[in-house]
TIZADO-648288 format. One record per atom (N, C-alpha, C): residue in three letters; x, y, z. Coordinates in steps of 0.05 Angstrom, whole numbers, plus 5000, padded with zeros to 4 digits. Atoms other than C-alpha are relative to their C-alpha. Layout:
// TIZADO-648288
ALAXYZ;...
//
This chain:
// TIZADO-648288
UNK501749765000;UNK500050005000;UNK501750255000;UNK498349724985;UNK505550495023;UNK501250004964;UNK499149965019;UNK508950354951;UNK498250124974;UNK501849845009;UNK502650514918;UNK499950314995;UNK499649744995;UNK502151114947;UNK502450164994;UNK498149795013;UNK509051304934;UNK500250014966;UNK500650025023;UNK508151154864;UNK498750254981;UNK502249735005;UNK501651564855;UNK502050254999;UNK500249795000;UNK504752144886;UNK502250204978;UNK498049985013;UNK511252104845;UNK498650054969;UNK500749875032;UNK507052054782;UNK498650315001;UNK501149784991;UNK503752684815;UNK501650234990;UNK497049875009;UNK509853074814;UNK500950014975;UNK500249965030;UNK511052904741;UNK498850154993;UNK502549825015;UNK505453194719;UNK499550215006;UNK499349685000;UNK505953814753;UNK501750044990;UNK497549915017;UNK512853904728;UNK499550054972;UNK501249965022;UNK510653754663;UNK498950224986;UNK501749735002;UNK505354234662;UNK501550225001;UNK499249794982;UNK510154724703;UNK502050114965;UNK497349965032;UNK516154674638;UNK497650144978;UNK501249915023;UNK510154804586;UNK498750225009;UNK501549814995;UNK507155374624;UNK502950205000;UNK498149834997;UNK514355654640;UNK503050164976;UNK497649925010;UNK519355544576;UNK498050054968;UNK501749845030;UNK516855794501;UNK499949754984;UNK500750275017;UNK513955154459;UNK501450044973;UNK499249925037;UNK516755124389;UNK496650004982;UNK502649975007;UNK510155324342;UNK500649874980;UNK500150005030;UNK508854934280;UNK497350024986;UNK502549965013;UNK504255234242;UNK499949894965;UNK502150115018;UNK499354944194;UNK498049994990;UNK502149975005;UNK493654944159;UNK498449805013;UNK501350164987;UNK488354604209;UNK497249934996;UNK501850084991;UNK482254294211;UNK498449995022;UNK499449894973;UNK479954464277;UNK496949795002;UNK502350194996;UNK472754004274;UNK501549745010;UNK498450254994;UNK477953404276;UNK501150015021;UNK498250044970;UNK482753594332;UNK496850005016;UNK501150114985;UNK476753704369;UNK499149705002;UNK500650265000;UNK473853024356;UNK501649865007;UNK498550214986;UNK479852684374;UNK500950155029;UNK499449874971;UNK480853164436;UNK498049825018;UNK502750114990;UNK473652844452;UNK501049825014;UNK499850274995;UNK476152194449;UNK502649965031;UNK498349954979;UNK481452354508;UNK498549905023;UNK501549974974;UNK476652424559;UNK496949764993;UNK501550255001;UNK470851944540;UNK500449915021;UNK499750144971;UNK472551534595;UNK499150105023;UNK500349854964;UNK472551944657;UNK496550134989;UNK502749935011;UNK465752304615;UNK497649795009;UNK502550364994;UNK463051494620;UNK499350075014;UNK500250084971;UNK464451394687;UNK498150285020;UNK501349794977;UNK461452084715;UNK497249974984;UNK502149945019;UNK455451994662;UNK498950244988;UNK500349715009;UNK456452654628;UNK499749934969;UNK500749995023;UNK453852744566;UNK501250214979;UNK498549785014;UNK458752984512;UNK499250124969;UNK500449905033;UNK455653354446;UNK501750184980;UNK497849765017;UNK459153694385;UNK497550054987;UNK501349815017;UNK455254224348;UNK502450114983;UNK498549925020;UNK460154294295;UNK499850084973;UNK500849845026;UNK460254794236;UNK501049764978;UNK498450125027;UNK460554364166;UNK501550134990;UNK498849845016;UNK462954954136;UNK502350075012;UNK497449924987;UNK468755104184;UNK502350074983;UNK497149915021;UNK474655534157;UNK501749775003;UNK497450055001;UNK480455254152;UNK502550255012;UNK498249725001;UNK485855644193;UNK502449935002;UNK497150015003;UNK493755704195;UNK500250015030;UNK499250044972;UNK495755484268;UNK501749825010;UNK498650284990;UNK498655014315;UNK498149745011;UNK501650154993;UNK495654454320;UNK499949865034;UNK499050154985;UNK498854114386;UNK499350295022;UNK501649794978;UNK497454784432;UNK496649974992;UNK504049974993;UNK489754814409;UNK499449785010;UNK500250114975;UNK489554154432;UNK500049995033;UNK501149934969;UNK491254354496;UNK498550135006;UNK501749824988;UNK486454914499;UNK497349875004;UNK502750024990;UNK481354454490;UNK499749885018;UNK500250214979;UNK482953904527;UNK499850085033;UNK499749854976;UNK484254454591;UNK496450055013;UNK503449955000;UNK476554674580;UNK499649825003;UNK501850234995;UNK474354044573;UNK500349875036;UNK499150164967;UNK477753774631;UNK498450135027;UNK501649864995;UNK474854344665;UNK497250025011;UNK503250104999;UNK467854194648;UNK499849815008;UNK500450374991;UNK467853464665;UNK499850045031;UNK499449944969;UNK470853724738;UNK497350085006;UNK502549905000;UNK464654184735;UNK497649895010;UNK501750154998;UNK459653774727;UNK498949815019;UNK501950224988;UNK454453304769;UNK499749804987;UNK501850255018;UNK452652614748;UNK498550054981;UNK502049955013;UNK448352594683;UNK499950394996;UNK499449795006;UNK451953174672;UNK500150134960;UNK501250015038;UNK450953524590;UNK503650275003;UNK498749825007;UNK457553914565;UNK499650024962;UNK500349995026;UNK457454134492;UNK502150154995;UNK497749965006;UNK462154294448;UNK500150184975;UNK500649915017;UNK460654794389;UNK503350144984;UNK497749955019;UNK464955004328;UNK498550264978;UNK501949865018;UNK462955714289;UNK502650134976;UNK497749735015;UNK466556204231;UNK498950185010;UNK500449664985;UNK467256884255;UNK500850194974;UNK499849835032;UNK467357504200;UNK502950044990;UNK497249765012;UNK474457644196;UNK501449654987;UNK498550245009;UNK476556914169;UNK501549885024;UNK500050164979;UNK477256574240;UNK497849775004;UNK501250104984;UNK473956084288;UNK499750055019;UNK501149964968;UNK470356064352;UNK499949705011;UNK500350304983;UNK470855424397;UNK497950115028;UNK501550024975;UNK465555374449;UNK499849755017;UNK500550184977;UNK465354934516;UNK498650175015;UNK502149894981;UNK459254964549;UNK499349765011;UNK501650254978;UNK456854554616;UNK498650115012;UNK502049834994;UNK451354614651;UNK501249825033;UNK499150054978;UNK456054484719;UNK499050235019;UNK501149844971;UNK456354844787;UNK500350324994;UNK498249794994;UNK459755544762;UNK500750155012;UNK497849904995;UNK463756054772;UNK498650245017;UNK500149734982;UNK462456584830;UNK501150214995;UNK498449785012;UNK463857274821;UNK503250145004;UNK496749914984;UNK470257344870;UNK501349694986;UNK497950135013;UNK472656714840;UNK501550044968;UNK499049975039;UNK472456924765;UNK501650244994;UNK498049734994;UNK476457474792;UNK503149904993;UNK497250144984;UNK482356914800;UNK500149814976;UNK500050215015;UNK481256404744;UNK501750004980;UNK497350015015;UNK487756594702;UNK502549995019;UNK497649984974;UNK491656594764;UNK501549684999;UNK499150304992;UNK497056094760;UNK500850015029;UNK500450214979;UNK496955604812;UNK497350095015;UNK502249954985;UNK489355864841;UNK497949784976;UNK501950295008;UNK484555214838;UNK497650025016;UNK502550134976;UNK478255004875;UNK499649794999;UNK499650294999;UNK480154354860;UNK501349825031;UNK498150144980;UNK483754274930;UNK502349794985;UNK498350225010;UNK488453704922;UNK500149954976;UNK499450175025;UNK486553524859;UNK499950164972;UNK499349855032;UNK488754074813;UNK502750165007;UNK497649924997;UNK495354434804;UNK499150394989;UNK500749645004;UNK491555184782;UNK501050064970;UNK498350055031;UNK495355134714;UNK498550014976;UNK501449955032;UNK490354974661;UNK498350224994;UNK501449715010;UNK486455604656;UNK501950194994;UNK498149844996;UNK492855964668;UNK501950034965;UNK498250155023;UNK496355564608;UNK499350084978;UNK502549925018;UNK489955624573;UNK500450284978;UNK500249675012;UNK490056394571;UNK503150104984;UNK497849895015;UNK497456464548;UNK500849884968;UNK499850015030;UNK496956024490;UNK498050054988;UNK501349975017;UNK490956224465;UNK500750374987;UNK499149825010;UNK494856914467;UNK500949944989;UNK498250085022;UNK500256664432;UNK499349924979;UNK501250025027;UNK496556414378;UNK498250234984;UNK500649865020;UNK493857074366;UNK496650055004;UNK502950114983;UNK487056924401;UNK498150205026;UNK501849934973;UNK481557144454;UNK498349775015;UNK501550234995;UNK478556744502;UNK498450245026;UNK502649914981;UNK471756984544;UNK498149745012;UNK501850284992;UNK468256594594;UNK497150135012;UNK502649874983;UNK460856734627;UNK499149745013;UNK500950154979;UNK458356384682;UNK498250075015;UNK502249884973;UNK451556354731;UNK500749765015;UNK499350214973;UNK453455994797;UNK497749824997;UNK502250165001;UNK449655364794;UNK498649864974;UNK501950115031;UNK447255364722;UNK502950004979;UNK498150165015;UNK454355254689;UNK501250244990;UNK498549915014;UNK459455524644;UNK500249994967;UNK499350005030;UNK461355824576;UNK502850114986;UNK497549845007;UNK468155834551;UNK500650054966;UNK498949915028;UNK469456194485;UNK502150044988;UNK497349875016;UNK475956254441;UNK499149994978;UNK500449965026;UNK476356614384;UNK503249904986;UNK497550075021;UNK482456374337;UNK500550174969;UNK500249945019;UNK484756754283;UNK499549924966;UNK500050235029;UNK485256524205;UNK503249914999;UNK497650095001;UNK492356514213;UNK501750195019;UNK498350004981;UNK497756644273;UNK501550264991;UNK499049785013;UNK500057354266;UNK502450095033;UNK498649944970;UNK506757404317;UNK501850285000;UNK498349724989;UNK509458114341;UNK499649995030;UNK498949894962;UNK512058444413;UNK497549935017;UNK501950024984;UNK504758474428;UNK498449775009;UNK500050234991;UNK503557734433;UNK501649925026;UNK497550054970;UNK509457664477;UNK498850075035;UNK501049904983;UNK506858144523;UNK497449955007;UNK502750074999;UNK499757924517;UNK499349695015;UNK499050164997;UNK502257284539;UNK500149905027;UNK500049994971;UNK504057494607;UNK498350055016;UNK502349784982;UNK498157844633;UNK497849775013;UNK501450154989;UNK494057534679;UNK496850035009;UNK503750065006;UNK487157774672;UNK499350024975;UNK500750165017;UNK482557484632;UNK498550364975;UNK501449765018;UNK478857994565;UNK497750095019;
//
């Protein structure tokens, strides 16, 4: 039992570190022309499992028509998978998150995660880019919203969330058509509240 436990906590530690290196040193970007209906769909398939087991119900409302934009593929992954993860936490049993995909006028996308979990209080949504600030207790490191908000700067991006305590969450990023990098990314990067 005792080796168990040291096990666990050791893989614990990984995985903050992990997180800690990709929140702290500059990723290499390769940009590409994406499909962004697909990464979600296989982002989906990540979480499935833990989705089963809590009985949350996962839908995509995804645009057929979806641009095509010039990005990185391997950061929007994480942005979703952070949201998602997010939502799942969120949520009650027979819980419903959805997952929508739109074009926006300027030759972008919009990704939407929406649950209809516990949300977000007004003094907490004060704090929710704050790295390391969780309400996960133990079982979060404060990181993925934090992570969240600097690459979706870095790609050039906005992300908006709205929340009624009780009746759930909506997290929005907009994505451009293609990754446009100057000073003001950099700096946009750092900042720790949210649009």
């Amino acid at each position: 039992e005792l080796t168990t436990a040291i096990i666990s906590s050791v893989s614990r530690c990984k995985a903050i570190t992990h997180r800690l290196l990709g929140f702290a040193k500059r990723i290499d970007i390769q940009i590409k022309p994406l499909h962004i209906n697909l990464i979600v769909t296989n982002v989906v398939g990540f979480i499935e499992k833990e989705a089963l087991y809590k009985n949350i119900d996962i839908r995509l409302m995804l645009s057929d028509d979806l641009n095509v934009i010039v990005s990185d593929r391997g950061q929007i992954q994480q942005i979703i998978l952070n949201l998602l993860t997010n939502a799942v936490a969120a949520c009650e049993d027979h819980g419903i998150i959805t997952i929508s995909t739109l074009n926006i006028d300027s030759g972008g996308i919009e990704i939407s995660v929406n649950d209809n979990g516990v949300g977000i209080s007004d003094d907490i949504m004060k704090k929710i880019y704050d790295p390391f600030f969780t309400t996960k207790n133990e079982m979060g490191t404060g990181l993925g919203l934090s992570i969240t908000y600097g690459i979706v700067k870095k790609l050039s991006g906005n992300i908006h969330v709205e929340s009624t305590k009780e009746s759930g969450t909506t997290f929005t990023v907009h994505l451009p058509k293609s990754v446009i990098f100057n000073e003001e990314n950099e700096d946009e990067e750092n900042k720790d509240t949210p649009d």
